[in-house]
C-alpha positions in Angstrom: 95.4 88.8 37.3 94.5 91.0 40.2 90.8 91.2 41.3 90.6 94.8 40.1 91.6 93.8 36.3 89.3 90.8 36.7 86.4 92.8 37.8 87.0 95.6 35.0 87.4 92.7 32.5 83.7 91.3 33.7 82.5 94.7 33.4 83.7 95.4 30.5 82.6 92.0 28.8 78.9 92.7 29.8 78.5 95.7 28.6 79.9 94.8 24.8 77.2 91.8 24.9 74.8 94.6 26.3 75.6 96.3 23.4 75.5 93.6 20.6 72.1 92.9 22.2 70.7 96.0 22.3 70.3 96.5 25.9 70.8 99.7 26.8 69.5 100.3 30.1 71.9 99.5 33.3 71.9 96.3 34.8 70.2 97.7 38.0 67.1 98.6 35.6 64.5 96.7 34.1 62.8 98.0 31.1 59.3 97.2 29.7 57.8 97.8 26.3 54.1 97.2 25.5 52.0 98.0 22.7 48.7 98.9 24.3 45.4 100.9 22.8 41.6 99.9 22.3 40.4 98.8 19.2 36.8 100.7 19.7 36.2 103.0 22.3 33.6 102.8 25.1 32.0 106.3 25.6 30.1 107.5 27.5 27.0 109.7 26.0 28.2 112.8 27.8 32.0 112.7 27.5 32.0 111.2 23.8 35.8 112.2 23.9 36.8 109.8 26.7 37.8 106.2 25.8 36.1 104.5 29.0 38.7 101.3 28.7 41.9 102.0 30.2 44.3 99.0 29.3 46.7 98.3 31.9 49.8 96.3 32.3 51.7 95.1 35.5 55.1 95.4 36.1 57.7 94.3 39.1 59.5 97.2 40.7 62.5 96.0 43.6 62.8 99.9 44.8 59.2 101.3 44.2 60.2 103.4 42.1 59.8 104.0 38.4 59.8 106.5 35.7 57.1 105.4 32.4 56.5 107.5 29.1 53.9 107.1 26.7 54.6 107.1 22.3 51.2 107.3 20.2 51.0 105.4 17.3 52.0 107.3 14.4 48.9 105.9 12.3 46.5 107.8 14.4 44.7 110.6 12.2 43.8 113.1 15.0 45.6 114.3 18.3 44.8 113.0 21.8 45.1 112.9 25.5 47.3 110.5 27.0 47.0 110.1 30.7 48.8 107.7 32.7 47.2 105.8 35.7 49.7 104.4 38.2 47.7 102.0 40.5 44.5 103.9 40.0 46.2 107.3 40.5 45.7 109.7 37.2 48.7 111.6 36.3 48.8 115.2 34.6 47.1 113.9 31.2 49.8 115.5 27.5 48.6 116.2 24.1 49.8 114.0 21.7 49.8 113.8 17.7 50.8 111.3 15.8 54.1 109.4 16.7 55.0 112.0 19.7 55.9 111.1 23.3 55.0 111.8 26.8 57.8 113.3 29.2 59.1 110.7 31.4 56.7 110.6 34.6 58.0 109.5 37.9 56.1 107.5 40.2 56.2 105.3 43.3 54.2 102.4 44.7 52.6 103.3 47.5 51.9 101.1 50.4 50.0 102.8 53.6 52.0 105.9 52.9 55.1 104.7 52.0 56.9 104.1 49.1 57.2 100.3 48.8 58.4 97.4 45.8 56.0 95.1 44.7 53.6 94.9 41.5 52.7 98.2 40.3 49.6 98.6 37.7 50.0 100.9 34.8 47.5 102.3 32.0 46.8 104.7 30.1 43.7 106.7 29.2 42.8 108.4 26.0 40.5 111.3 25.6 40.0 112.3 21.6 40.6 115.9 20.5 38.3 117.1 17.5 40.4 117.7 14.2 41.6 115.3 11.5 39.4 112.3 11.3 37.9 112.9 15.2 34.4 114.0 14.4 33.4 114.4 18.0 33.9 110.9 19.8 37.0 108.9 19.9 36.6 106.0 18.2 40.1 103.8 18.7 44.0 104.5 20.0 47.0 102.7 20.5 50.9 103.2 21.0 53.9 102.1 22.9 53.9 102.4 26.6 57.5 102.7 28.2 58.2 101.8 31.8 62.0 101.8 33.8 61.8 100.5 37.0 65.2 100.0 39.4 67.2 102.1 40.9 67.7 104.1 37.8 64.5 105.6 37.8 65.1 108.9 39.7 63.6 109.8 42.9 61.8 113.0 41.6 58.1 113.4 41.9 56.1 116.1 39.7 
């Protein structure tokens, strides 16, 4: 067998366990999937909307790049704010009902000005909108945080 067949063959081998497993994300990307929220709510007395606690995760990235989205749970009885905090940096903060999604963010990790790989730190923070059971503070939130790190995760920067 030529190295070309054999090389297709390998190819073509891991991507039908890749698909029996469910993987679907290249092999040059690594995917990670966290349920994260808070169970009650620090607030402050003036910003009773804000959710003080911003649960975080840490993930690996080889190229310093990576591109995250945020789901909220489909249980919550009132929109909210998700905004996503790379390293300390707050991104542009989307309203969310019940079950919907963020866009996919993109993001780098940023070392003295340049983009870098390493651990990168990722949260989110919830500010409550009144409506449904929101009565003027937020009392809890959770949902399913999304990140794709690798050299899949475009270079694009909003």
């Amino acid at each position: 067998m030529n190295t070309r067949r054999l090389a297709a063959t390998a190819v073509a081998a891991v991507a039908s366990v890749a698909a029996v497993a469910g993987v679907v994300a290249p092999a040059s990307a690594t995917v990670y999937r966290n349920t994260i929220g808070v169970a009650s709510c620090v607030n402050q007395p003036t910003a009773p909307q804000v959710c003080v606690t911003t649960p975080t995760v840490v993930v690996f990235t080889t190229t310093g790049l990576l591109r995250l989205r945020f789901t909220a749970n489909a249980d919550h009885c009132s929109d909210m704010i998700a905004t996503p905090v790379v390293d300390g940096r707050r991104l542009r903060g989307v309203r969310l009902g019940p079950g919907e999604t963020t866009p996919w963010y993109f993001a780098r990790k940023l070392t003295d000005g340049k983009v870098t790989p390493g651990k990168v730190s990722i949260g989110v923070q919830a500010t409550g909108v009144p409506g449904g059971c929101n009565r003027g503070w937020l009392q809890s939130w959770s949902g399913t945080l999304n990140v794709r790190t690798g050299t899949d995760a475009p270079i694009r920067f909003d």
